[in-house]
C-alpha positions in Angstrom: 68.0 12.3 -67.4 65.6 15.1 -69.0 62.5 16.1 -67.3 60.7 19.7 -67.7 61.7 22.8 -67.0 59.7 25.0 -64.5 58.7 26.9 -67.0 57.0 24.5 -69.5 55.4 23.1 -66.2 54.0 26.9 -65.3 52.7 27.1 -69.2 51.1 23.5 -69.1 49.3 24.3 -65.7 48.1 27.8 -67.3 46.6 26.4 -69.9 45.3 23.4 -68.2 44.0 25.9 -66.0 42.0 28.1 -68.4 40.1 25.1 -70.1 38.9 24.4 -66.9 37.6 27.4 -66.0 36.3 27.7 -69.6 34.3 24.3 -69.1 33.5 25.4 -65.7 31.8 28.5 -66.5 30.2 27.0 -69.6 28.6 24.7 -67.3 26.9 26.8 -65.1 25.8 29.1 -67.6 23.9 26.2 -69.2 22.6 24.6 -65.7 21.2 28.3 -65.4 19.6 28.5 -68.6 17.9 24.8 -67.5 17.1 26.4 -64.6 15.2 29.2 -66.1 13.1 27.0 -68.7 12.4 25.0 -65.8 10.3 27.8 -64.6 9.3 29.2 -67.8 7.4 25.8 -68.7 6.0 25.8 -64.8 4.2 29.2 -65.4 2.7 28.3 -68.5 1.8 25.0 -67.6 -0.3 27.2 -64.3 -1.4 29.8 -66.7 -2.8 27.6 -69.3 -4.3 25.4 -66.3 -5.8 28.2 -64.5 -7.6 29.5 -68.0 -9.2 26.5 -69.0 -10.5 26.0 -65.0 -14.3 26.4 -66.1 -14.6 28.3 -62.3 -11.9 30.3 -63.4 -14.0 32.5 -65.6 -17.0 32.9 -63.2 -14.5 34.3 -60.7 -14.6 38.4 -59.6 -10.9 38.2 -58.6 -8.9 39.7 -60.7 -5.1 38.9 -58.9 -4.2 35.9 -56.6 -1.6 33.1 -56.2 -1.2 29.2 -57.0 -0.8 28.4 -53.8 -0.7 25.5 -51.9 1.6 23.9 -54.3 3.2 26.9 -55.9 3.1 30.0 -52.9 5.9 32.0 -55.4 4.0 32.1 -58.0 1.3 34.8 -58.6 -1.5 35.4 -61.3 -2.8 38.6 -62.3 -6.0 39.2 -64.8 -7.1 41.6 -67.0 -10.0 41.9 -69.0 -10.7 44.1 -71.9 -13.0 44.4 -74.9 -12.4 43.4 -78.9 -13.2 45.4 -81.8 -15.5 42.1 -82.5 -18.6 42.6 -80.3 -19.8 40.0 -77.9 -15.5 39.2 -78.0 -13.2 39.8 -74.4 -9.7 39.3 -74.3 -8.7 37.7 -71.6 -4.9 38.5 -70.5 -3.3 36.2 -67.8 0.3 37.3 -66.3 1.4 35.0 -64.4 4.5 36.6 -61.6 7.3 34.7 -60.1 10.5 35.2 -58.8 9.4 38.5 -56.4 7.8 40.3 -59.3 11.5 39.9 -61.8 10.1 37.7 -63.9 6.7 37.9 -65.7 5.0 35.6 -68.4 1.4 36.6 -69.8 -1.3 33.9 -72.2 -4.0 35.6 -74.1 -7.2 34.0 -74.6 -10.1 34.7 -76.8 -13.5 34.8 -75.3 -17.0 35.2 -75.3 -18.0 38.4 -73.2 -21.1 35.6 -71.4 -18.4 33.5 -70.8 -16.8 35.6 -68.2 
């Protein structure tokens, strides 16, 4: 009768054991990276949102959050003047993840208009 040698069984367990931790760590670097577009798309989906809110531009604050239904999430705005007169830019940063992470929309727009 033939069977394997402890040895061969130590070598087949090694490298059984490095795929798995290859596939393992593969995995959870790409359920990370989902994890992060997840909130990537959810800011800009608030940002865009909060910059076509027609009350949005008659507002004087220039910082505040999208709370109720996103409290982590902050927005701040700046406005500033174009080298085309009558023309504001209109920069929205919008904060999450206790002030890490930041993701800001420009918008063109008429200097009434704000």
């Amino acid at each position: 009768m033939r069977g394997f040698t402890l040895l061969e069984v130590m070598i087949a367990l090694s490298i059984a054991a490095g795929v798995l931790l290859t596939v393992i760590s593969s995995l959870n670097y790409h359920l990370s990276i989902v994890g992060q577009d997840a909130e990537e798309t959810t800011a800009v989906l608030l940002g865009r949102a909060k910059l076509d809110d027609p009350d949005f531009a008659g507002q004087t604050e220039n910082k505040g959050s999208f709370a109720p239904d996103h409290p982590a999430l902050k927005w701040e705005r700046e406005i500033s003047e174009t080298e085309i007169p009558g023309l504001n830019r209109v920069r929205l940063t919008v904060i999450w993840n206790e002030e890490r992470k930041r993701l800001s929309l420009v918008q063109y727009a008429p200097q009434n208009a704000q």
